[in-house]
N, C-alpha and C positions, 0 to 999 in steps of 0.2 A: 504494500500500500504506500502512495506518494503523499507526502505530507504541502500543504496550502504553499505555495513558496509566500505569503505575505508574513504565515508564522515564521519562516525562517529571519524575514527581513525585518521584521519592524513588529513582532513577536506580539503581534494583533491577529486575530485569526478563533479557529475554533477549538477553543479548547478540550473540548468530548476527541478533535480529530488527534491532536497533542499527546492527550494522553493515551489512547488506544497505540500509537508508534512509540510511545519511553515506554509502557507496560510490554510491547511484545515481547517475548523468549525469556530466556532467564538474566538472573540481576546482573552479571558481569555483562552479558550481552547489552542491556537496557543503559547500565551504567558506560558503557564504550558508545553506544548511540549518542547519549548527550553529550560529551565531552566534543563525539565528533560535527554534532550539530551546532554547537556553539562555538567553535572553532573553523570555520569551512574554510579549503584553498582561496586564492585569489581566483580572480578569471572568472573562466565561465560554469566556475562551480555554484557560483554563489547566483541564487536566481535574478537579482538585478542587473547581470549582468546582461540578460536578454532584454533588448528593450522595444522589440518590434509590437506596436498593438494593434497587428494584424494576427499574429496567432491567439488557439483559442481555438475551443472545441469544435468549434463549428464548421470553421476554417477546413481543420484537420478533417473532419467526417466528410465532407465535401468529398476531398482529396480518397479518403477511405472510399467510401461508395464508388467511385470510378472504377479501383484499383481494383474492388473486391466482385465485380463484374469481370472486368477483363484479365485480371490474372487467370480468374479461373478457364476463360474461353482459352486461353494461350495455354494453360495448364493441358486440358481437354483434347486439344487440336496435336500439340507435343505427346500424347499419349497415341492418338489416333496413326500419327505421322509414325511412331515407332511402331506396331501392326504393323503398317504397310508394307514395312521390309521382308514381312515374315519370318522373326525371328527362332519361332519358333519349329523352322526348318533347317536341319544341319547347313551348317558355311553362313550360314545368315548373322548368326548372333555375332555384334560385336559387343555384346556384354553376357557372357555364359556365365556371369554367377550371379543375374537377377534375382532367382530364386520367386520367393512369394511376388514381387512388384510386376512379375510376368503375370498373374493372374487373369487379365481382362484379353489378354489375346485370341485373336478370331481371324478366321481365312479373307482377305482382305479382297474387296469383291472387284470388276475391272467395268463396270459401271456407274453410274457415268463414268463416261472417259476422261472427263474432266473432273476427278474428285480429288485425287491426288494434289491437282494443281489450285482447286479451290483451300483447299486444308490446310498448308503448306503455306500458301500467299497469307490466308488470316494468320496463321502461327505466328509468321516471320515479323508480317505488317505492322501489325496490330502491339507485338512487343515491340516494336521501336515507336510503336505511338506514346504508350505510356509511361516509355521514358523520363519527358518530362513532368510527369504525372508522380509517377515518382519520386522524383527529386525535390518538386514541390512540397509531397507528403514528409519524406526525410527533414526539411528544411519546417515545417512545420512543425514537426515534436523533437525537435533536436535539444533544448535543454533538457528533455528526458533524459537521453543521455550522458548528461554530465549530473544526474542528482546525486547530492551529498546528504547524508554518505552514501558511499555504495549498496553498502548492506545492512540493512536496518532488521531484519528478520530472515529467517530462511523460506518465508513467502514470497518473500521480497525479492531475495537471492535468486529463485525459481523465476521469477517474472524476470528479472534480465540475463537470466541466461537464455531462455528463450526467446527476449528480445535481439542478443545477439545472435542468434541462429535466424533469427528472421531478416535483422538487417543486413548480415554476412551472406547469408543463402540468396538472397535478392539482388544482392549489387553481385554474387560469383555467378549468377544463372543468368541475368541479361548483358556482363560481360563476355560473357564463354558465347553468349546465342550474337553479340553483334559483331565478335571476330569473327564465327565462323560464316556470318554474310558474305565475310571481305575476305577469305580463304588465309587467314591470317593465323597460323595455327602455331602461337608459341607457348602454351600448356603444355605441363610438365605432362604428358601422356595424351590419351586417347580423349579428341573432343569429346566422341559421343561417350563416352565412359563416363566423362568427369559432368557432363550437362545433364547426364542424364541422375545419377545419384545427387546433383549438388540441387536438381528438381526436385527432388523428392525430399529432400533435406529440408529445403524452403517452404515445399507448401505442407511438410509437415507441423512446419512453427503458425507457416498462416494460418491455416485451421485452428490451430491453438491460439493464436490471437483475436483471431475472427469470434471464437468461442467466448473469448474473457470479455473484449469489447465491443460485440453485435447492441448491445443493450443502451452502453451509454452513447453510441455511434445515432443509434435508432431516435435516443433522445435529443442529443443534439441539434439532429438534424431539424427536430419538430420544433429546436429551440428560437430559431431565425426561417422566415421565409426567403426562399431564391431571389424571388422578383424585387421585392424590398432591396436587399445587399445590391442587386445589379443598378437600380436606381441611386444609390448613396456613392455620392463622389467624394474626395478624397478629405476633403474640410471637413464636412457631417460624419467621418469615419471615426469611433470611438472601440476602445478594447470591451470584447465581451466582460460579463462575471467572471470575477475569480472562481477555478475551478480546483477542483478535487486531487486533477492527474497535473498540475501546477503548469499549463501548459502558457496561461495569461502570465502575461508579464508586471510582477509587482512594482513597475517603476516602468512604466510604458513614455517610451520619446512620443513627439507629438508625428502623425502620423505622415507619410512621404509616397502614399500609394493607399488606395481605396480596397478594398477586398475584390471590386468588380476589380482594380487594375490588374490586382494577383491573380484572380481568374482567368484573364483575359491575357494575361502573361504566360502562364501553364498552355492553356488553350493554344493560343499562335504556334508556340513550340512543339504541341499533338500536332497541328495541321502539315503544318512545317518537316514535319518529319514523315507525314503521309504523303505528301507531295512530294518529297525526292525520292518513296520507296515503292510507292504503290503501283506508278507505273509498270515493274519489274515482272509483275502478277497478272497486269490488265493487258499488258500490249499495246500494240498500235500506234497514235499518234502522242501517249503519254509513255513510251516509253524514253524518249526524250529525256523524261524529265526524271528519270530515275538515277538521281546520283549517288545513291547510296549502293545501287546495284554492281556488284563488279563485274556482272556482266550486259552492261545496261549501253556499252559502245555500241555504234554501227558494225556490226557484222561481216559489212559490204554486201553488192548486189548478189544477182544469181540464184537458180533453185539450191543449194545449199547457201545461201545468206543467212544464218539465223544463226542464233547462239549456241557457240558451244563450251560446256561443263569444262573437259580437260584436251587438252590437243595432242595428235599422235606425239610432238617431239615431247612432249610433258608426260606421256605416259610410258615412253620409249622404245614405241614402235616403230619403225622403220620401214619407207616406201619396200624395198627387197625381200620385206616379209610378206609383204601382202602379194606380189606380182603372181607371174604364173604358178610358181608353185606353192602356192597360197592350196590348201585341204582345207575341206571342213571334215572331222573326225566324228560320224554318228554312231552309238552307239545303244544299246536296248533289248528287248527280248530275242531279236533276230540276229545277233553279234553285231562287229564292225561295221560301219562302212567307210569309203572315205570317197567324199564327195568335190567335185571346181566346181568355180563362181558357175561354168557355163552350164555343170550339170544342174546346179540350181536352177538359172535361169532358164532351162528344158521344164519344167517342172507347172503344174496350172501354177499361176500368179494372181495375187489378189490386190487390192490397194486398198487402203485404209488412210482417213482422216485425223492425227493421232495428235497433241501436245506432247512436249516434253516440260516437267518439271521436277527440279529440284530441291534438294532438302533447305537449301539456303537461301530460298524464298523466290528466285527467278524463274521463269517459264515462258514458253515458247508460243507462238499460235499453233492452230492447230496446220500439219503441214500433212501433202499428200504421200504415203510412206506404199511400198509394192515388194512384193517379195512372195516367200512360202509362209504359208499358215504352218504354225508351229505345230499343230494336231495334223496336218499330211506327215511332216516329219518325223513326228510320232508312229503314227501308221507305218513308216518307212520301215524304221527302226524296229519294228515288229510291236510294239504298247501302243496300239491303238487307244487306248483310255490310261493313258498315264496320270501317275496319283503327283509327280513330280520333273521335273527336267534340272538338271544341274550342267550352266552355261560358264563356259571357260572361256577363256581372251589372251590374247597374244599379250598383254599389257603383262607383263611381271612385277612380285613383288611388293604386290598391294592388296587389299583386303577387298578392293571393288574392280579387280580381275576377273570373279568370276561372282555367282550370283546362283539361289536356287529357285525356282517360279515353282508355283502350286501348281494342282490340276485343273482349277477350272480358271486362269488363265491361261495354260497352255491349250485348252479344249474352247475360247474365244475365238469366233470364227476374226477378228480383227487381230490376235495375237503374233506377229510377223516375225519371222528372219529378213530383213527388211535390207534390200539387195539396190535401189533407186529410192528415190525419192523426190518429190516435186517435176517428176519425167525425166532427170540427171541421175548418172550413176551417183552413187554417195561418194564423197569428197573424205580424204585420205583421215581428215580432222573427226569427221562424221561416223566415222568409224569403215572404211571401204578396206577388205569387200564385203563383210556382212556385217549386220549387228542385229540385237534382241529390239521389236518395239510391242509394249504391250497399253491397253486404255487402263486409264488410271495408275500407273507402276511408279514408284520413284524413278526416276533418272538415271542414277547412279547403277539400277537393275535393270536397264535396257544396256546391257552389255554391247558393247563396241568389239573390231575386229573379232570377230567370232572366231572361234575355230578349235571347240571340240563342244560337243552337247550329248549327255548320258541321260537316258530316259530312264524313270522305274515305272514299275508296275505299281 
């Protein structure tokens, strides 16, 4: 429990609240609490020293409400996205000792074609929106953080450790999600390892915080009307009530920004941050405007113009692998086979309408893709109804070389070895001469340079 900061300063306040904090725990304990509360550091221990009379419960619940919508959709979507891979088919997992947090996983469906690409874009989007949504929040309860003393009970004690879990897991989980936009990968280990535990870490504290302060959030909020605050400019702006979680400042400067300003500050910064991202996800004429995208350049012209994730020399392929004596290795109920581009292209051909997107929030239009249905290949193979396909790549040395597809994407009649694309052969970048395109798939699992694929039954 946080004591009034006016009792701290000017030892006016409530006393019922006074004594319930010097009565907690036992007497050495009670007796080290006063000594430390009559004595506080300099700085911003000491609650005057905050003197903003824009914070205040209100304030903060504002900021709370947004946050506790949208964290949870980005939560939601970041769980959805992790499914998609289907981790829970051998070569897939890049975290095999989830354990219980695998629970909710399910065969991850290839309709719409665009689901992949819609999940993905809100994940990405929508967490660089609230960015400054959260920063505002931080910047709002930030004397929290510096209450003196530290620990006044082991109730007390409990509440900021899980404050720091909350505020630690928050700033680690949308740092780890906005380098890996920018393919900026210098974490001690594996992105997805560390974003995905450092998630579950985080909104293990939010729930717990959500829980402590849904109530007095609730009341807050009923405490001040929107429309009111939006109308009140910066003169008419006075510090709420002194509150309970000391959030008002006992020695409020005279104010330098209205609460709509603050709003309206946070705000510009959500939009702002949607407009350089969103494009990445929409396409078209805003893709433009996506500077947060790394891969948000022109492309250049031509039926292969479009974005691509990694490029042969990045994945260290080489034109003299792919040339004539380029094989596809098929193998299945029927043993080997080994197949050329041309026997492929002997083969019926289908086209497909497909997107590509990626985990890092950018996506492609939809582009015209031709090749073998992966379920003829199957039937080649002799697994007519294959339960799996496990797709290898010439790319060495990396964990998204190869890729395992479930059954009822490889049994999608749009599911492709996809040999052309937009009426041009695919471009060396593109993955030529073949590669995996399936509706709805991560990116990163529409495997490039093909070149062995083992069916199971």
């Amino acid at each position: 429990m946080v004591r009034d900061p006016g009792d701290m300063s000017s030892g006016q306040g409530s006393g019922e609240w006074e004594g319930r904090e010097r009565n907690a725990g036992p007497a050495p304990l009670r007796r080290a609490v006063g000594v430390l509360e009559d004595h506080p550091p300099p700085g911003p221990f000491r609650p005057a020293f905050w003197r903003s009379p824009l914070r205040g419960p209100w304030l903060t619940a504002v900021f709370a409400l947004v946050l506790l919508v949208g964290i949870t959709v980005v939560f939601l979507t970041g769980l959805v996205s992790y499914a998609a891979y289907n981790p829970d088919l051998p070569g897939n997992d890049t975290k095999p000792d989830k354990g219980l947090l695998g629970f909710y996983l399910f065969a991850w469906p290839t309709r719409p074609v665009w689901l992949y690409r819609l999940n993905q874009g809100v994940h990405v989007t929508l967490g660089l929106v609230l960015i400054p949504v959260l920063l505002g929040k931080l910047w709002s309860v930030l004397p929290k953080l510096f209450t003196w003393p530290p620990l006044r009970s082991p109730a007390q004690a409990l509440e900021r450790v899980s404050l720091l879990l909350l505020v630690g897991g928050a700033l680690f989980t949308f740092v780890t999600g906005v380098l890996n936009t920018q393919y900026w990968y210098v974490f001690p280990g594996s992105f997805y390892t560390l974003h995905f535990y450092g998630a579950w870490v985080f909104m293990a504290a939010f729930a717990l915080h959500v829980g402590l302060k849904f109530g007095r959030m609730r009341q807050a909020l009923r405490s001040r009307r929107l429309r009111d605050e939006l109308r009140t400019d910066t003169a008419a702006t006075v510090p709420e009530p002194p509150d309970p979680d000391g959030l008002v400042s006992p020695a409020p400067d005279r104010p330098s920004m209205s609460r709509r300003g603050a709003l309206g500050l946070v705000g510009a910064g959500a939009l702002t941050m949607l407009a350089v991202t969103v494009g990445q996800s929409i396409g078209g004429p805003l893709r433009k405007t996506a500077l947060l995208a790394p891969r948000g350049q022109d492309p250049g012209p031509g039926p292969n113009g479009f974005q691509v994730n990694k490029t042969a020399a990045a994945a260290g392929v080489e034109p003299q692998q792919t040339g004539d004596g380029w094989r596809l290795e098929l193998s299945g109920g029927a043993g080997a086979r080994s197949l050329s581009r041309e026997d492929l292209l002997g083969m019926p051909q289908h086209t497909a309408h497909l997107p590509i997107a990626c985990v890092e929030g950018w996506s492609t239009a939809n582009q015209a893709w031709t090749g073998v249905r992966l379920r003829d290949l199957a039937g080649l193979a002799g697994v007519p109804e294959a339960s799996s396909v496990f797709v290898e790549s010439l790319e060495e040395g990396g964990a998204f070389g190869q890729a395992r597809l479930r059954g009822n994407q490889v049994a999608d009649g749009d599911s492709l070895l996809a040999l052309r694309v937009n009426g041009a052969d695919l471009s060396l970048d593109h993955g030529y001469p073949a590669r995996v395109i399936v509706p709805a798939n991560p990116g990163v699992h529409n495997t490039k340079w093909v070149t062995r694929m083992t069916f199971q039954a």
